[in-house]
N, C-alpha and C positions, 0 to 999 in steps of 0.2 A: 579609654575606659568608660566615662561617661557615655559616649553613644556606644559599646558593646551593654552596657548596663539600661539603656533605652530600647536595645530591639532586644534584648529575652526581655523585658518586662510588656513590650509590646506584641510576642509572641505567647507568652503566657496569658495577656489579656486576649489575643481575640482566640486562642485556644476556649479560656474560656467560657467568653461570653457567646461561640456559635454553639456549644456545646448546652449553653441554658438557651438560648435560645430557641433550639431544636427539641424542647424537650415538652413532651406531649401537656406536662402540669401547666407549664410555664407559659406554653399556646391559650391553653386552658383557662387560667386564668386570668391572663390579657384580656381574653375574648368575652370574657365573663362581665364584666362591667357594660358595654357597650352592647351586647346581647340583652343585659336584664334591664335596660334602658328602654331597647327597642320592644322588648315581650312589657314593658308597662305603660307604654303609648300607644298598642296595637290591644289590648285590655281596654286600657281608658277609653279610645277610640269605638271599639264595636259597643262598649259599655253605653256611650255617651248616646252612637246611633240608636241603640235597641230602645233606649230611654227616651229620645228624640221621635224615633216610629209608634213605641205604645201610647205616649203625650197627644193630648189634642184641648179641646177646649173644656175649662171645667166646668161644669151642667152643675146649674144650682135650682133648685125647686123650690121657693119663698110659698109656703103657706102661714108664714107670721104678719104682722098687721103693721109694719113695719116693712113702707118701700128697700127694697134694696137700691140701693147707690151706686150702681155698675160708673164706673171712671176710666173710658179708655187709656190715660193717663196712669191710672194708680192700680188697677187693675185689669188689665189688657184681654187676660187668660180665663175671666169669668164670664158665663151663659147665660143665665135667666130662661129657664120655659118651666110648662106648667108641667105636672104630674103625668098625665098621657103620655104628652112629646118624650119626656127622659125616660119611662117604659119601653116606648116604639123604639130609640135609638137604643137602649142596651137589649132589647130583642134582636134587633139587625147588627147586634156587633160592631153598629159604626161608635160610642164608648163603652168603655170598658166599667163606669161606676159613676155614680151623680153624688148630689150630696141632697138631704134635702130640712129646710129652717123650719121645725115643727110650730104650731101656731104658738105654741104657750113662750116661744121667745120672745125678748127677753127675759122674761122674767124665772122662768127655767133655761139656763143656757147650756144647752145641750143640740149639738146640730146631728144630724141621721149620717150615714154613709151608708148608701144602698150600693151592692156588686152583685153579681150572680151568683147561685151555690157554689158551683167551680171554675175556674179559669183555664181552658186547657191554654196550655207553653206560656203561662204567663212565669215569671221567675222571679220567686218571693225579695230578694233584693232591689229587681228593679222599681217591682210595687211598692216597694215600701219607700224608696228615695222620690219616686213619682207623688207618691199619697201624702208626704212629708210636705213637698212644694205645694203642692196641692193647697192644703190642709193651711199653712201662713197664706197664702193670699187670699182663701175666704175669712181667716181671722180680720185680717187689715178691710177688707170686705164687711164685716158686722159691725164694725168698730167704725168706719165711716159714717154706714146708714147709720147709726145709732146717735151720731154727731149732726148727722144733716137732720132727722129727723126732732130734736130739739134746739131746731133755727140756730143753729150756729152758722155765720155766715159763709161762703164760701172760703176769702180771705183769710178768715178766722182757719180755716179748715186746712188750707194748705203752709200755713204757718205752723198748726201742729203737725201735721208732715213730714214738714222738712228736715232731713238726717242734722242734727247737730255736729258739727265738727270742733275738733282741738286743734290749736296750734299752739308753740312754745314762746313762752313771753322772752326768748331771747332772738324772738327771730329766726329759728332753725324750719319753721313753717310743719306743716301737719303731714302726721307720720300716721301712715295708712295701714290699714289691717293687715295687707299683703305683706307690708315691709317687716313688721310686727314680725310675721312668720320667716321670711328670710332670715332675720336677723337671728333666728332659733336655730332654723335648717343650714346654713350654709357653715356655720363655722363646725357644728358634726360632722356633716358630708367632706366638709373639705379635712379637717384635720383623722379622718377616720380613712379617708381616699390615700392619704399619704403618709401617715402612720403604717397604715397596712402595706404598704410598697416598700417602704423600710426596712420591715420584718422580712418579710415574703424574700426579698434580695439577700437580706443580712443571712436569713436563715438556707438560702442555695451556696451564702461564703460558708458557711455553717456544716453543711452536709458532705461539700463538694473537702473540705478539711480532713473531715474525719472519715470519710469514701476512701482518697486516697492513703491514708495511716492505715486504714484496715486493710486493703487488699493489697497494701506493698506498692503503689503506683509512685507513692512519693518518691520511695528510696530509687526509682529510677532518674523520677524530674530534676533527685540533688545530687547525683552522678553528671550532669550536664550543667541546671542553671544554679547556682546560690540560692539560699534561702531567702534574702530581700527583696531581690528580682522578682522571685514566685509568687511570694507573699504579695509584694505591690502590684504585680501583673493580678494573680486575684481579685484583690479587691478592686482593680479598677476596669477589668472585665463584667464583675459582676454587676460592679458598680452602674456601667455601661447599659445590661440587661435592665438593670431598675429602670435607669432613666427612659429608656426603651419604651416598658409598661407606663411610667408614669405621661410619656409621652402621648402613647395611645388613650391613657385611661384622658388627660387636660383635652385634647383634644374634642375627644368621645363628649365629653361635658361641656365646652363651649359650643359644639355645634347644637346641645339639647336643651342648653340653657335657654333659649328665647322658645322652646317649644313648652317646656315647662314651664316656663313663665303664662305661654298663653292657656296652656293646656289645663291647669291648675289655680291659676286669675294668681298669679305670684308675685314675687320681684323679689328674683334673684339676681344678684350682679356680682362679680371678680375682676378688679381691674388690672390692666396688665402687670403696672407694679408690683401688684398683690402678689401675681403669676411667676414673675421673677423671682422675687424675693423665695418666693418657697418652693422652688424651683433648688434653688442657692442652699437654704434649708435641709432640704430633701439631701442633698449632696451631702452635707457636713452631716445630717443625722446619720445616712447611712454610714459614711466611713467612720464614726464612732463608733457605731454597735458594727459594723463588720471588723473592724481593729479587734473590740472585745471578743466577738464570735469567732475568730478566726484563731486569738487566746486559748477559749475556751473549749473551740477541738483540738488543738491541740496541748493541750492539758489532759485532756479527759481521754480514757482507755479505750472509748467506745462511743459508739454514735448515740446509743439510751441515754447514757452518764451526761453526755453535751448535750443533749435536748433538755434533759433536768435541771443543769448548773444554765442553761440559757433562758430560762422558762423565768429566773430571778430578773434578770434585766428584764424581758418583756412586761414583768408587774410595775416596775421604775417608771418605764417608758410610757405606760398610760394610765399614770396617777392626773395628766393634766385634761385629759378626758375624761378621769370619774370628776376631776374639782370643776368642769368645765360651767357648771352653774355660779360660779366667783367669778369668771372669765364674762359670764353675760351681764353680772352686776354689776363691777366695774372693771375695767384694764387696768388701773391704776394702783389697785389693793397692793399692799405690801408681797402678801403671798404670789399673785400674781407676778410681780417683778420677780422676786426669788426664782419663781418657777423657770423664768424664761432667760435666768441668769444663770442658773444650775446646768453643767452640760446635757446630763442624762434626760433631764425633762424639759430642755429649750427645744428640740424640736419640734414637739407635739405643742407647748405652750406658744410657742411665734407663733406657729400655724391657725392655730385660734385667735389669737391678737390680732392679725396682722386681716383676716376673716372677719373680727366682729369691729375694728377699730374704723369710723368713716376715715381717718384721716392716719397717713402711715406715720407713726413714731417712731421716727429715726434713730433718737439718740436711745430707746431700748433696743434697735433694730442692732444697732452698732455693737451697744456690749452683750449683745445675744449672738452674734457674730464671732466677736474678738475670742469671749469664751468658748464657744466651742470649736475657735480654730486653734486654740492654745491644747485645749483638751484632746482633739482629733491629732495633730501633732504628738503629744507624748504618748498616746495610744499607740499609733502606728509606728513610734520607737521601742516602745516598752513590747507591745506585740512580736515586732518583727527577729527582739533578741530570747524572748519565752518560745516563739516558731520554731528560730534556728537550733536550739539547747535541748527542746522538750520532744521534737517533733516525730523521732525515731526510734521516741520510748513506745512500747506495746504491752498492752494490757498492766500497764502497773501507772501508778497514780506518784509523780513526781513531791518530792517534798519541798516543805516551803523554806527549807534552806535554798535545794534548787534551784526553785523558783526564783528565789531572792536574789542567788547569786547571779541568775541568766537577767534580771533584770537591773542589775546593775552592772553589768557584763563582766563578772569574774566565772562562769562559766563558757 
């Protein structure tokens, strides 16, 4: 009985999951993540070159009484000629615009930017992220000369210079602008990567329910296999497709991780642990909401009616992404815990934790676990006996006696 009861449920999963897999949305949207990775490194890339080819040296024209200070050191990217020279060269197009320090500086500080009237193919963004760079190092530029030119010594000079850094008086050593930003982006990206994978799957157990109630397919599959079988062949077909997508999506993102890092001066990191564990996550979220989704078509009369009563758990599901700014302030906040001890909202809230936290905490990891494998358990009993009671009802909406009684099995 046991293995007749493991090959239909092993036949209803890879029924199903070739059947999502085949299916042009599902192609579709796999390919979608690791596409719009590639279309924003092949962007950045021409962006960076075209930015890199218009760039050259920037031409300063000092007619203030006030040496300029050129430091190949501190300022690399700066010119010095006189008024002719910077004419001659944006005549002959070898730059594009000079700057030039009218005599009355400093004391009016006001520097010139000469360009031509028009720029043919120049393209107003690049100019403006070029003229930007620009524009700070002839600042550090005035602000030099202005320092040497009232005997401040050298020493003296490169002591105001020098970037200030912080570190933490407990030893944790200094946390760099990049990390700053990681620590922003990565638990969005990551708990927003795999939230979405949850629904996206939850919602094919979702369709693929109320598909076959509507055109009759079922009453064929319960002429042949049991409702339990089908039911758990479902969700662990579908289940299967997730992991599928989520596979390609981790992937997709560890191989671009160290490009984005260099690409965008970042630091981003995910350690394997991290990977596993939400991995693990991923699994018990989905077989919660597809236990509930799978309830909720077959409850419902119609495919509109279950996208509406499913549309209420989807708001549940990412309350821990709108609180996700508590999640940045601290992991330890009360509400925090709650979140990631409630079934409905421990997915999305591990996922964040487990992302923002340097060091993995186990003993929430555990009762974030325990809970929603207690919870994913009475779902997929409680489900599988509303499946078998409700499922061959058509176009009428079961009552909550019913209901009740299919879920305590006196139907």
């Amino acid at each position: 009985m046991n293995r007749e009861f493991l090959r239909l449920v092993f036949l209803v999963a890879r029924r199903d999951y070739l059947r999502t897999v085949r299916r042009r949305a599902f192609v579709a949207g796999t390919l979608l993540l690791p596409l719009g990775m590639g279309l924003i490194f092949a962007i950045s890339s021409v962006s960076s070159m075209s930015l890199g080819e218009a760039s050259g040296p920037i031409i300063v024209v000092n007619e203030s009484a006030v040496p300029l200070a050129v430091d190949p050191a501190l300022t690399p990217d700066v010119a010095v000629v006189d008024r002719a020279t910077a004419d001659q060269r944006l005549a002959d197009k070898s730059i594009s615009s000079y700057y030039v320090v009218p005599a009355e500086w400093p004391g009016k500080p006001t520097v010139l930017f000469v360009e031509p009237t028009s720029i043919s193919g120049e393209r107003p963004n690049l100019a403006f992220a070029r003229r930007a760079g620009d524009q700070a190092e002839i600042d550090l530029l005035l602000r030099i000369s202005i320092v040497r030119a009232a005997g401040v010594p050298d020493a003296v000079l490169a002591q105001l210079m020098a970037p200030v850094t912080y570190e933490s008086a407990s030893g944790g050593g200094e946390t760099s602008e990049a990390q700053i930003i990681g620590a922003y982006i990565v638990p969005y990206a990551f708990t927003l990567i795999f939230m979405l994978s949850i629904f996206i799957t939850s919602g094919y157990l979702l369709q693929s329910v109320t598909e076959e109630k509507e055109n009759r397919v079922v009453e064929i599959l319960l002429s042949s296999i049991p409702a339990l079988p089908l039911m758990a062949g479902k969700v662990l077909g579908l289940g299967a497709a997730g992991l599928t997508q989520v596979a390609i999506w981790v992937g997709t993102a560890l191989v671009a991780l160290p490009l984005i890092n260099q690409q965008f001066s970042l630091d981003l990191n995910i350690s394997p642990i991290t990977l596993i564990l939400a991995v693990l996550f991923f699994a018990l979220g989905y077989m919660s909401y597809g236990a509930i989704y799978a309830a909720i078509g077959a409850l419902s009369p119609g495919a509109r009616e279950a996208q509406q009563y499913a549309s209420f758990f989807g708001v549940i599901a990412v309350i821990p992404v709108v609180l996700l700014p508590f999640f940045l302030t601290d992991t330890n906040n009360l509400l925090v815990i709650a979140l990631c001890l409630l079934p409905l909202t421990a997915p999305a809230s591990m996922l964040a934790v487990l992302a923002i936290s340097p060091t993995t905490p186990w003993l929430l990891v555990l009762a974030s676990l325990l809970s929603q494998t207690a919870f994913t358990a009475l779902a997929v009993v409680v489900t599988s006996r509303i499946f078998r009671a409700t499922l061959l009802l058509y176009g009428v909406r079961p009552s909550l006696k019913r209901i009740a009684g299919a879920v305590f099995a006196r139907a």
